[in-house]
N, C-alpha and C positions, 0 to 999 in steps of 0.2 A: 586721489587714489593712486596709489604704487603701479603703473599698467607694465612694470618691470616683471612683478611675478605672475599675469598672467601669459607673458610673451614665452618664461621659459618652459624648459618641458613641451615642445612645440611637438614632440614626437607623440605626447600622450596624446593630445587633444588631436592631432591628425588620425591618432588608432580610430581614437573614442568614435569619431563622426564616419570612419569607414567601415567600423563595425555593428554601426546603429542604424535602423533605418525609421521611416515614418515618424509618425508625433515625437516619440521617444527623443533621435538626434534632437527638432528640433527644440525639445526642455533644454534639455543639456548643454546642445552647445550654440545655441544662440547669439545674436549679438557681435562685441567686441571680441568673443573669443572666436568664434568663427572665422572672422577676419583676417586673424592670427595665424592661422592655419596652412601647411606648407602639407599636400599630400601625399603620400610615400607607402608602395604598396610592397609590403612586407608578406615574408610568411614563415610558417615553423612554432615549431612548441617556444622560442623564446618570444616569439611575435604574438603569440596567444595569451600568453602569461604578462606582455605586456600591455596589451586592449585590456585584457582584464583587472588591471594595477589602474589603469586610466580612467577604468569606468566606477572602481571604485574610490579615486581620490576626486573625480569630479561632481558627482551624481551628491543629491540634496538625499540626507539621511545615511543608514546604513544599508548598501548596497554590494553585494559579491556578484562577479561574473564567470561566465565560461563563453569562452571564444573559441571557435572550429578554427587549426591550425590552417586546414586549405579548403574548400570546396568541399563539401562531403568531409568532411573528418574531422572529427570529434578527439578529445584525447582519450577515449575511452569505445568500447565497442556497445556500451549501452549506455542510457543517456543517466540514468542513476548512477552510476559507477561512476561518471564522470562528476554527479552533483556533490556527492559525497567527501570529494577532494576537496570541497569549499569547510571552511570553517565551518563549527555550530550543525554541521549536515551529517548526518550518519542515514543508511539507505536499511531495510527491511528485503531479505534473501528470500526466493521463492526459487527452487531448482536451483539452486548455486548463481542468480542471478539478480541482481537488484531490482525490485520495483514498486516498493515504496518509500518515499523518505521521510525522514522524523529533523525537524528544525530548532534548536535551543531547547532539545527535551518537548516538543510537542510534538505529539505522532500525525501521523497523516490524517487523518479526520480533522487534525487543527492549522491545515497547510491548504491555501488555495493554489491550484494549477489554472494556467490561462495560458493559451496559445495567440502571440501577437495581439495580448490585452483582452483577449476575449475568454469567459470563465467556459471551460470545455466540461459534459456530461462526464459520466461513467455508469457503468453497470457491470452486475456480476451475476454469474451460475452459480458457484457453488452454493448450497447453504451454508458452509463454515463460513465461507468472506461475508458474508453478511448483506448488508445495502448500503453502501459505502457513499459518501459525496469522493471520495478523496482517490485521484488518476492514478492508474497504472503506466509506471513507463516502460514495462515490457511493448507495449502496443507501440509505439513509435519509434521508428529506426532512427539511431544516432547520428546516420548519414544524411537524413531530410534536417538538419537542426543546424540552425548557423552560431547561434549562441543562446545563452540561458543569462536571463538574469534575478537575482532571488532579493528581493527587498523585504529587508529584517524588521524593518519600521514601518509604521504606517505614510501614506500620503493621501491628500484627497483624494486627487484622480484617479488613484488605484484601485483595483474593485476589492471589496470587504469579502470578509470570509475564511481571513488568514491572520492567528494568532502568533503561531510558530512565524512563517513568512508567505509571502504571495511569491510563485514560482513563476516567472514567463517565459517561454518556451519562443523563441523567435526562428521561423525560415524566411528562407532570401524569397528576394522579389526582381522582378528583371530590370528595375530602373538604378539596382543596386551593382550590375555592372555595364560595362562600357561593350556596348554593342556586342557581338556573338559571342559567348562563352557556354563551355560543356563539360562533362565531366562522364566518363562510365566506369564502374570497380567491377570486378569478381573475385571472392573469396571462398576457398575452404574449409571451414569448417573441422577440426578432429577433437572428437571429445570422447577423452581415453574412460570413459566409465559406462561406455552403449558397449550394453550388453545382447539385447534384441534391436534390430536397425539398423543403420548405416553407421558406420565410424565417421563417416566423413560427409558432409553434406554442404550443398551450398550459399550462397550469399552475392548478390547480385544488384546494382543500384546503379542511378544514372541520374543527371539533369541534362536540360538544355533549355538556355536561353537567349533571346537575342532582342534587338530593339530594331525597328523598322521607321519610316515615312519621318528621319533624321530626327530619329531620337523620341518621337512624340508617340509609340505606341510600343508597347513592351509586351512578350507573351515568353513563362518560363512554365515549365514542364519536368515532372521530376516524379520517380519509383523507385521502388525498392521490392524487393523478395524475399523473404529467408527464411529456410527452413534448419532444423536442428531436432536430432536425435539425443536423449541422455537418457541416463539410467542414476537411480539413488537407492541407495540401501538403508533404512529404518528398521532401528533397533527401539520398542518404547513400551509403551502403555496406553491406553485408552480414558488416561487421567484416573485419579485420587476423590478417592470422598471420605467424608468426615463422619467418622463415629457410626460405618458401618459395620457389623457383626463387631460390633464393642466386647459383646459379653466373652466371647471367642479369643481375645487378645490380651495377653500379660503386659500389664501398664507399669513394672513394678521397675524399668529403669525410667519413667520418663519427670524430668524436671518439672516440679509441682512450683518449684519460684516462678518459672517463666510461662508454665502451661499449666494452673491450678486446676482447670476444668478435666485434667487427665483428658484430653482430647485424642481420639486416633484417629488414621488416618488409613484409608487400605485401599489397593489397587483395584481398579475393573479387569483389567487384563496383564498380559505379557503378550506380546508380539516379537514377528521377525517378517518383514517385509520387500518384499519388491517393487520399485517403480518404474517402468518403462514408459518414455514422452515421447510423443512426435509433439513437432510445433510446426506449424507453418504460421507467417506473416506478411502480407502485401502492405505495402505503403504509399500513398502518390497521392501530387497535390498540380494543380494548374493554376495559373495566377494571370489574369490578363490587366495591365497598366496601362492607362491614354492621359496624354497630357494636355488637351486641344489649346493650351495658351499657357502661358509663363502664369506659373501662379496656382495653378487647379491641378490636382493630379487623382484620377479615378482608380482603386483595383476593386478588381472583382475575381475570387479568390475560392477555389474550392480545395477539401481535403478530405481525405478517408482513409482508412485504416480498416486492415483485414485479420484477425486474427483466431487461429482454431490451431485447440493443443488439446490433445487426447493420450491421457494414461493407462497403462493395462497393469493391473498391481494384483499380486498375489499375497496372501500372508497366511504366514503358521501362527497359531497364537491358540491361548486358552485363556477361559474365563472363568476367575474367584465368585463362586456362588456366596461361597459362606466360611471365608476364610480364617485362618488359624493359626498363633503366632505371638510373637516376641514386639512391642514397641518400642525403637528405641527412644533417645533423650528427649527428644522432639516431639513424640508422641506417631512416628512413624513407624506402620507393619515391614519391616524390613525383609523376614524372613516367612511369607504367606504360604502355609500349606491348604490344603484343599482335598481331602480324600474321597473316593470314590465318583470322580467326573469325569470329562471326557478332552479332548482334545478339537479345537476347531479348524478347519479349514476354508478361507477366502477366498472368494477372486471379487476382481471393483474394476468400475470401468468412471475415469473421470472426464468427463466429453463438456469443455468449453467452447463456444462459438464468442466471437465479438464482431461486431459493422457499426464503426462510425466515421457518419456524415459529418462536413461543417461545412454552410456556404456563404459567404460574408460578402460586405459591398464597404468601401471605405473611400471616401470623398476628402482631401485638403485640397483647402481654398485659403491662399491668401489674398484677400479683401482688400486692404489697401497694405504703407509700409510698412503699419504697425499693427494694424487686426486681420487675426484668424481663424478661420473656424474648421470643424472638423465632425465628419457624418460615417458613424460605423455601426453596420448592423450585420446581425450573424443568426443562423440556424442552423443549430446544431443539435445531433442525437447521437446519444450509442445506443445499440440494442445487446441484449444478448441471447444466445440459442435463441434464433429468430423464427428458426423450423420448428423447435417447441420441441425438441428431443429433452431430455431428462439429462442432469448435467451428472448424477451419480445412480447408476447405475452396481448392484450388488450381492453378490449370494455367501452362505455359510452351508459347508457339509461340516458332520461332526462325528465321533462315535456314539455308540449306544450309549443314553444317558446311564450316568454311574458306573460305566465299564473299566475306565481305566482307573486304576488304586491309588494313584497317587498326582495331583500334579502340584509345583510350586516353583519358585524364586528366592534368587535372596539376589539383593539390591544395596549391598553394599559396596557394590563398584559402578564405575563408568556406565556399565554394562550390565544388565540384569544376569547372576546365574541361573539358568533353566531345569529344574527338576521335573521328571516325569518318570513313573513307574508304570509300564504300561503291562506287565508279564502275566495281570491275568486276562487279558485277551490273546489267543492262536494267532500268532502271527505277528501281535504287534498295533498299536495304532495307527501304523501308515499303511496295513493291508486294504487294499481297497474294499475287502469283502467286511474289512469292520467299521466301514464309515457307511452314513445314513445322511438325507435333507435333513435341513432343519430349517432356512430360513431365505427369503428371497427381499430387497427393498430400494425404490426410485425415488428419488426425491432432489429440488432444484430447481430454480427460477429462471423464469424469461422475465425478462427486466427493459422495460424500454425507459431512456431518462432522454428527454427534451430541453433544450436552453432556447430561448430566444431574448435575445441582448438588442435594445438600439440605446445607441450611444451619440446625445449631440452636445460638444464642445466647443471651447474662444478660448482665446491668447490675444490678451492688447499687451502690448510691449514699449514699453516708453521710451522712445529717440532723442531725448532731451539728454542733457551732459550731463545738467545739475540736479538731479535728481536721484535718492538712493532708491529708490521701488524702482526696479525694473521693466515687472511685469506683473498682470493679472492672470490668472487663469479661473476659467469657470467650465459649468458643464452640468447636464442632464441625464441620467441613465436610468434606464426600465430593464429588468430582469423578470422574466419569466420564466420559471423550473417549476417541471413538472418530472413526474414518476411515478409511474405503473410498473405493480409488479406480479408475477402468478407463481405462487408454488405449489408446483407439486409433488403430493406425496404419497406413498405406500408401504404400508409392512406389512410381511403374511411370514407364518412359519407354515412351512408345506410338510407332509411327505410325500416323498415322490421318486418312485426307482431311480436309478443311477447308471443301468445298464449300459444306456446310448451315451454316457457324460465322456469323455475323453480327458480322466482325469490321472495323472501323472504327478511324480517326484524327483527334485533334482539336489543335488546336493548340497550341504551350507558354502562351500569351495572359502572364497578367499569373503563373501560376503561380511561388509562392517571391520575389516581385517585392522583399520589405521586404530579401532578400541583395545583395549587390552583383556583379554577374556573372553574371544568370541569364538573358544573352544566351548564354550559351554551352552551353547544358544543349542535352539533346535538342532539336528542333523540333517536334517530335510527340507523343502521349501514345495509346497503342493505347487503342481500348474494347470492350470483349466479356464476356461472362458465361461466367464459371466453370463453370456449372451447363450450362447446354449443351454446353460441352466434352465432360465427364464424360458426357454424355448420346451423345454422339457416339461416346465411347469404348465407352460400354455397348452400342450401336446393333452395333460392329463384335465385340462380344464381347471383347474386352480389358478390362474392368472386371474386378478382383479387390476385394475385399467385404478391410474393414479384420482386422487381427488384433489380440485387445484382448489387454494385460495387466496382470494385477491386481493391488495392492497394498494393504494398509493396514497400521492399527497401533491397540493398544488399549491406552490411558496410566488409570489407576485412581489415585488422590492422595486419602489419610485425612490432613487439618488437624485440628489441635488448637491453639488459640490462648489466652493471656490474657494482661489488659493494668492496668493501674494508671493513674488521675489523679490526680494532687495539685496542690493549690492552696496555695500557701503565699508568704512574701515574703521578700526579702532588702532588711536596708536600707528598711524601710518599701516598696521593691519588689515588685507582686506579681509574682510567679513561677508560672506555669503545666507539670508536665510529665504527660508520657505517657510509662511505661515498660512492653514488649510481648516477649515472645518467643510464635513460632507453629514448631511442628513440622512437617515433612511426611514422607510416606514415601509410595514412588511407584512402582506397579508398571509396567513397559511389555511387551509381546507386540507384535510385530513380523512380518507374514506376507507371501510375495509365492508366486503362482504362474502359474506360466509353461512353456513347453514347452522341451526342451533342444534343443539346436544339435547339426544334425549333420554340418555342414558348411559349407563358408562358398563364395558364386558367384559367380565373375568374370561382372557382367550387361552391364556398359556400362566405358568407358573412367573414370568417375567413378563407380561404384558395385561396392562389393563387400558384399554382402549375405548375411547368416547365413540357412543354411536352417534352420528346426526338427520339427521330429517332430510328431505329430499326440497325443501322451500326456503333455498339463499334469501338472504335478506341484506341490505345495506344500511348500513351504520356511518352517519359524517359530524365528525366534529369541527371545528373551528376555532385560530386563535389570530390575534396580530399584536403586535410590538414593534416601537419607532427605537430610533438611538441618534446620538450626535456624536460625532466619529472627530476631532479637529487632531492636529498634527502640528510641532515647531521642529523645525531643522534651525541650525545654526553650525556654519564651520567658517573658521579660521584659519588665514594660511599665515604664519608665525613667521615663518622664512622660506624661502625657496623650497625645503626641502618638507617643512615642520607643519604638517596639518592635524588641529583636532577638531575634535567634533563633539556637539548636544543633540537630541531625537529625541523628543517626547511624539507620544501619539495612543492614540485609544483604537483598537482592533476588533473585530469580533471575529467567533468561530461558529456557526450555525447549529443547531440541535441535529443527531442523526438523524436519518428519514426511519428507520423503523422503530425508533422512539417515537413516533407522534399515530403512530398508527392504534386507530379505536380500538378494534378486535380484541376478546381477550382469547389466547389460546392455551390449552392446559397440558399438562405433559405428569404422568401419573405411573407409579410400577406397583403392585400388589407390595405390601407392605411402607410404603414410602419412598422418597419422598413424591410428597404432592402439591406440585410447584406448577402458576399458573402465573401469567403477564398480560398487562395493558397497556398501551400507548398512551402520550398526553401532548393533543398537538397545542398546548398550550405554553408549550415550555419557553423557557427564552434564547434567548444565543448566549452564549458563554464572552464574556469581553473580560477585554484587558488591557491595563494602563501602563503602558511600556516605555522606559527611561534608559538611555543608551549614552555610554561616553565613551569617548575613544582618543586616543593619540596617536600619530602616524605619520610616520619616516618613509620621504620617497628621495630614489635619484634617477639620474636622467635615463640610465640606462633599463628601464622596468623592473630595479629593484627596491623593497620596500620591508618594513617592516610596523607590526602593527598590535597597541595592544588597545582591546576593548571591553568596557563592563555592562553588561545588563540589568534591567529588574525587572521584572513582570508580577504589577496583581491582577490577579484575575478571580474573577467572579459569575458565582451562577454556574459552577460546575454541574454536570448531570450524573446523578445516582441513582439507582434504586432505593426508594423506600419502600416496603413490605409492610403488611399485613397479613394475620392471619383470619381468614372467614371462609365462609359458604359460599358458593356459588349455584346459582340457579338454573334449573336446565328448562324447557321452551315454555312448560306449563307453570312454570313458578317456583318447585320443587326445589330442596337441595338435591343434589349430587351426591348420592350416596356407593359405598365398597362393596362389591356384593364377591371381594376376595377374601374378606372376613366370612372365618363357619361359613363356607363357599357350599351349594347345595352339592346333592346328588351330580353327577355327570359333569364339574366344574374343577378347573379350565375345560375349554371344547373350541379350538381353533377355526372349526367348521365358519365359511366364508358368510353363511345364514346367522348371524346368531341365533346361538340355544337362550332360549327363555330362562331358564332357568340359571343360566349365569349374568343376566344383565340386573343391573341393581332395582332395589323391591326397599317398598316400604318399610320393611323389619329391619333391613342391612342401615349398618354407622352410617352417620351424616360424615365427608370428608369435608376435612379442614386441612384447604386449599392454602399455600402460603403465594401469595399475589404479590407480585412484585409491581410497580409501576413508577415510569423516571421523571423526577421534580428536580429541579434546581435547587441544590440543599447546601455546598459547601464553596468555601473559596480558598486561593492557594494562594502562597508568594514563589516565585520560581526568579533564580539568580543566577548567574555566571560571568567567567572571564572567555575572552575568543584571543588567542594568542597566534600571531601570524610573523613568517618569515618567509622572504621570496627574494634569492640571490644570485646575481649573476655574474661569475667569476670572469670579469675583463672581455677581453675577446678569445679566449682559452675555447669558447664552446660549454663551457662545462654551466649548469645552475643545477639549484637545490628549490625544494619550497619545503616548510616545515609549519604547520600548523597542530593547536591544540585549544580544546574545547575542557571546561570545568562548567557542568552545570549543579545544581540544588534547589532543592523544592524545603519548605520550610516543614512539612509532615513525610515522612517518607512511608513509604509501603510497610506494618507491622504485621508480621506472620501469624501472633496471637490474638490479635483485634478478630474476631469474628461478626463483629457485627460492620466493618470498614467495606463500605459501597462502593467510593470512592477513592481512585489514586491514579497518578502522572503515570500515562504507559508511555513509553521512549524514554524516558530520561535517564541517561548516561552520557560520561566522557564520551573523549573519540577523541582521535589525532591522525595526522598524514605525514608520511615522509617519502620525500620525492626526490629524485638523483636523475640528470639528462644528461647527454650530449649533446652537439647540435653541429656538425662540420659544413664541409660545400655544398656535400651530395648524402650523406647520412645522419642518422638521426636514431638514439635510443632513449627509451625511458626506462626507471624501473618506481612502482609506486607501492607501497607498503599502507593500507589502513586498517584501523583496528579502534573497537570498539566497543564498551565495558559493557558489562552485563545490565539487562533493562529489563523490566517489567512488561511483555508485551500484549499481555488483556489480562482483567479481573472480571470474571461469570462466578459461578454459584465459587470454584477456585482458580489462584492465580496460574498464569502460565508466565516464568523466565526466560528469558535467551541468554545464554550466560554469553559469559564476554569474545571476543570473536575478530582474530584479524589475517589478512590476506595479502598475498605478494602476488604484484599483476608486474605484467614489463611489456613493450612495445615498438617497436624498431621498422624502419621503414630506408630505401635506399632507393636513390632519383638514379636510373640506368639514363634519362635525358633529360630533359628541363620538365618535360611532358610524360615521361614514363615511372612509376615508381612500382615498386614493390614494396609488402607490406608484412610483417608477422607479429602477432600480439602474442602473448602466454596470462594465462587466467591463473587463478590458486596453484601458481606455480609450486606450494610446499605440500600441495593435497589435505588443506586444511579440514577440519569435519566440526560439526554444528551443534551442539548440543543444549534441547530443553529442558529443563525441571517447573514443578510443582512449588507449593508453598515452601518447601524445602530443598536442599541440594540433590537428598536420596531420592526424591520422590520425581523418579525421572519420566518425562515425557514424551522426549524423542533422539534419539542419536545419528545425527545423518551422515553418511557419508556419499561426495562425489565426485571427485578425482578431478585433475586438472582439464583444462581446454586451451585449444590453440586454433589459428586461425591465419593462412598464408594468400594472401590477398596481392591484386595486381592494381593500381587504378591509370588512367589514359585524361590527359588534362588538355580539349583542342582549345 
């Protein structure tokens, strides 16, 4: 073998093992390259871009990293913003903030997150976010994170669960420095778009670690804080449905080639909105290491995360009863009038809680010189709203139904234009004395999700000369996931005086101002609190207390894995490969219990409501499914400079958790639709057969260049198929409308139901369309990852420039109405990055941008059209130990915009102004 070109490049392979720690280093850099190794402690955005060149020309398969330029620092102030930089990565915005990512066109739900190898819970409040397996990285401060590494491929040892990639999440440990070291920041915060709150708020973080009884006991200690005020303005709808008030709507421009069915399409609402956040965040983790002899090294390691954000949102908005109007090409109501209805006015209260634990124990032992083993176990939870508060809290005041003459939109812009005639009401729509209750509603999960992982592994490593197998690796892992979940819910339309409500108006002012046309919006924006509504309701005794129902699921997964190294050469080429097959077999238990339905109550002209019985009952189903997961790596180094690479490997992506849930729940409005789901915990995991090549130019200085191709089949996609049938209520019955020829005295909102509005024998049998998810379709998904990372001499100056081409072989078609299924993430993305980097300063400026995607398909699709942002970051060393800090966020004040099946068919238009951030950090 050439041991020439392992010696060069001595700079990578010194990063690679300084920036790795535990099992990981020793994969990597094991052996004769170790040996090799001259260590040199570097720092800076050029020192981070180069760990991360090193981790990706060493490391077996396709592998991207992120390296924390110092202690605490990240190149980005969240840790998505920072992933996103990587090829194939584009992140998912919530508040102008990243926190989730989507990997070669696979959304999160097809992305594992593991912290130090271990697969970490999550849980959610809202009911929008659903029941997610897939991490928020809002919850972890960028400053507890020493580096991130995302493996594109599969390998054995890696835990399964990641189609897109497996994400690991690495913090330091104290045996990873040299006796005492510390660090403390504080930052401020200014985020020009708090409008209620602080403009300015803190940001606070620290470690400390040290090693004692010379070297053999290690204890590191490390927090975070941060709180943040913002404010977002939403201009949108409350989504599109299909071929509602048809008869209502002129079809006579719409394209019969592309939309035969004359299909239309018409708005629930117009909105204008306010959002006001507080966020708070703690972070902190303790890590104790003992080494009582050469050879064994113990941590025992805890972590948690604190997180609680609460929204107070107001909105003006009115709602299309029975709209009226023009479609255009497409078969979209463009221009929806609505005569004689009223105007609404919101308040919402969004109240998240998160608490997650993780406590881990982790044991290397090396055995003798050539076998090792390795013992790691964890428990971990997140909970959410742990108090069991209600995470959406709600009310509507409105006018007198039919009072105001006119209201509508036209939506041929950006921006909805706002029509309202209100002139036969005294005063106006926004006179207090012409608005009325109308509606109050709670609803939102407490969510606990459980992991327990033990993890036991070997590494025999062959010390012979003449031998190309290097090494073995094998290994055993037990996963246990579980989750419970409770929602609850309520709706009531009340009336109920308003005298005590403290309810106000403030002007449209500069609100959504970066759209063009948002003279035309409401004039006004209501302001009132939720919570004294509800209080008001309670006062009059119409308060009804929520009704919760329960779900979870219990997933059990036995790993057995083993893997092969060999080192050998072709052609005086050396040759690297890793060849891995891992087993799994996978039990799931699936429960939900809930009370049956024994009748269903015409309450209101828009509500038909299931009664149920007062004797929950429990419903468990069960499924299980094995797989055989193997993996080949293969790279060659062509020349000092020249490496390509081969990556086969088979991945899975797990079935959602509220797909498999028994229950069926129904969801119904007096005239249609009447739409009802069931879980099927029988479904399978989605896998896929992933084939990677690559070529790749390095030089010494951690500059590289890289192009690589993908393919992924995959199979066992999850959709909805439907049916239309009966459903049976406790006695046996169908389910019948007693909204149809409704008796005497119906609708009657009265909290008792009236007899005379709950369905009867005479009343229509309803024909429920039941949706429930099967594995029905498969995809091919393709692209190129285009990378450039350059470091102009010793000038100070580098660049990095990467771009992403993804393709799916079926794309998303607007007229398919009956398509279940389709790739949500999938789009380009690209990065462009410009630094300095002098004695004592240092700036960045980082531009990404990313094509419009698909981001969920329900009854209709929701787009994020395409989307990109200039972030910059500058930091100045006043001593070797003192620096100062200031970042800039959506430096251009970029704004976000959804649509529906169509471009018009707008969903949401956000706007939130830039953020900045002047920070200090102290380095003993």
């Amino acid at each position: 073998m050439n041991q020439s070109t392992f010696k060069k490049s001595t700079l990578y392979a010194a990063m690679l093992v300084a920036m790795s720690g535990g099992a990981y280093a020793q994969q990597e850099s094991s052996g004769e390259d170790a040996q090799n190794i001259e260590v040199i402690e570097v720092q800076g955005i050029r020192s981070a871009l180069t760990k991360s060149a090193a981790t990706k020309r060493y490391s077996d398969g396709v592998v991207d990293a992120i390296t924390a330029e110092d202690i605490g620092k990240l190149p980005d102030t969240n840790l998505a913003e920072s992933l996103q930089r990587i090829s194939g990565v584009s992140i998912d915005r919530a508040n102008n903030e990243g926190n989730k990512v989507t990997v070669r066109g696979f959304g999160p739900d097809f992305n594992l997150v593991t912290l130090n190898g271990r697969q970490m819970p999550n849980s959610s409040a809202l009911q929008s976010a659903g029941i997610s397996r897939s991490f928020n990285f809002r919850e972890i401060a960028a400053e507890s994170v020493s580096g991130v590494n995302v493996y594109k491929t599969g390998r054995a040892n890696v835990s399964s669960g990641g189609i897109g990639a497996t994400i690991d999440i690495q913090s330091a440990r104290p045996f990873d420095y040299d006796e005492f070291t510390a660090f403390a920041s504080a930052k401020a915060i200014y985020d020009t778009s708090v409008e209620s709150g602080d403009d300015i708020t803190p940001e606070i973080s620290g470690m400390i670690s040290s090693t004692f009884l010379d070297g053999t006991l290690g204890l590191l200690l490390s927090a975070s804080h941060s709180e943040r005020d913002s404010h977002t303005d939403v201009v949108g709808t409350d989504g599109w449905v299909r071929n509602r008030s048809a008869d209502n709507v002129d079809k006579s421009a719409i394209d019969t080639s592309k939309n035969p069915e004359q299909a239309i399409w018409t708005p629930w609402t117009a909105r204008v909105e306010h959002f006001d956040t507080e966020r708070e965040r703690q972070n902190a983790q303790a890590v104790l290491q003992f080494q009582p002899f050469d050879g064994l090294v113990a941590t025992v390691d805890y972590t948690m995360s604190r997180l609680k954000e609460v929204s107070q949102t107001n909105r003006m908005a009115f709602w299309f009863d029975s709209p009226m109007g023009s479609a255009d090409v497409n078969g979209t109501l463009i221009d929806p009038r609505d005569p004689d209805d009223e105007l609404n006015f919101w308040a919402w209260e969004y109240y998240e809680e998160k608490e997650n634990d993780s406590i881990g124990v982790n044991i290397e032992w090396q055995a003798t010189d050539s076998l090792s083993f390795g013992l790691d176990l964890h428990d971990s939870t997140s909970h959410s709203n742990p108090d069991g508060q209600t995470a959406e809290t709600l009310a509507n005041l409105k006018n007198p139904p039919g009072s105001v003459a006119l209201i509508g939109a036209d939506f041929d812009g950006e921006i909805p234009a706002i029509i309202v005639d209100d002139s036969s009401l005294p005063g106006g729509g926004y006179a207090k004395q012409n608005i009325v209750s109308d509606l109050y509603q709670k609803r939102g999960y407490e969510m606990e999700n459980n992991i327990k992982q033990y993890h036991l592994s070997g590494s025999w490593e062959n010390l012979g000369t003449d031998s190309a197998l290097a090494r073995i690796n094998f290994g055993v892992v037990r996963t246990e996931y579980e989750v419970d979940t409770y929602l609850s819910e309520v709706f009531s339309f009340v009336d109920v005086p308003l005298d005590n409500l403290d309810l106000d108006f403030i002007e449209l002012g500069d609100t959504a101002d970066q759209f063009p046309g948002t003279e035309n919006l409401f004039p006004l924006i209501p302001q009132y609190n939720v919570h004294q509504f509800i209080d008001i309701v309670a006062a009059e005794g119409k308060f009804v207390e929520p009704s919760i129902r329960t779900n979870g699921i219990s997933e059990d997964t036995t790993a057995l894995y083993v893997s092969v190294d060999v080192d050998t050469e072709f052609n005086d080429m050396p040759v690297k490969m890793n060849a891995g097959v891992r087993y799994e077999s996978t039990d799931v238990t699936a429960y939900s219990i809930q009370n049956g339905i024994v009748a269903m109550n015409y309450r209101h002209v828009q509500e038909l409501r299931p009664v149920f019985d007062d004797m929950p009952s429990e419903q468990s189903l069960s499924g299980d499914y094995t797989r055989i997961l193997p993996n080949l790596d293969v790279s060659m180094t062509i020349t000092d400079e020249l490496v390509t690479r081969f990556s086969y490997s088979r991945t899975l992506a797990r079935a959602g958790i509220s797909a498999m849930f028994p229950a069926t729940v129904v969801n119904a409005r007096p005239g249609g639709p009447f739409n009802a789901s069931q879980g099927n915990p029988n479904l399978l995991p989605i896998t896929s057969d992933n084939f990677d090549v690559s070529v790749e130019y390095y030089l010494d200085d951690g500059s590289y260049a890289s192009v690589g191709y993908f393919k992924k089949y995959v199979e066992n996609f999850i959709g909805a198929g439907t049916e239309n049938r009966a459903i049976n209520d406790v006695n046996g019955d169908p389910l019948r409308d007693p909204s149809v020829d409704p008796r005497s005295g119906c609708p009657d909102a009265s909290e008792t139901p009236n007899p005379a509005c709950l369905s009867q024998a005479s009343d229509p049998v309803i024909s429920w369309e039941v949706a429930t998810p099967d594995n029905i379709q498969n995809r091919v998904v393709d692209g190129w990852e285009f990378n450039v990372q350059y470091m102009f001499a010793d000038s100070g100056f580098g660049a990095v420039a990467n771009y992403t081409l993804v393709d799916s072989d079926e794309a998303f078609d607007p007229y398919n109405f009956e398509q279940t299924i389709a790739l949500t993430g999938l789009s380009d993305s690209g990065n462009l990055i410009g630094f300095y980097e002098g004695d004592n300063f240092q700036i960045r400026f980082a531009y990404n941008w990313r094509d419009e995607f698909l981001l969920s398909l329900g009854n209709e699709p929701t787009f994020t059209e395409a989307y990109g942002q200039l972030d910059m970051s500058a930091s100045y060393d006043i001593t070797e130990a003192l620096t100062i800090t200031f970042d800039g966020l959506n430096l251009t004040d970029e704004t976000a915009r959804r649509h529906g099946r169509f471009e018009e068919q707008l969903l949401s238009a956000e706007q939130y102004g830039p953020r900045y951030n002047l920070g200090i950090s102290y380095t003993f």
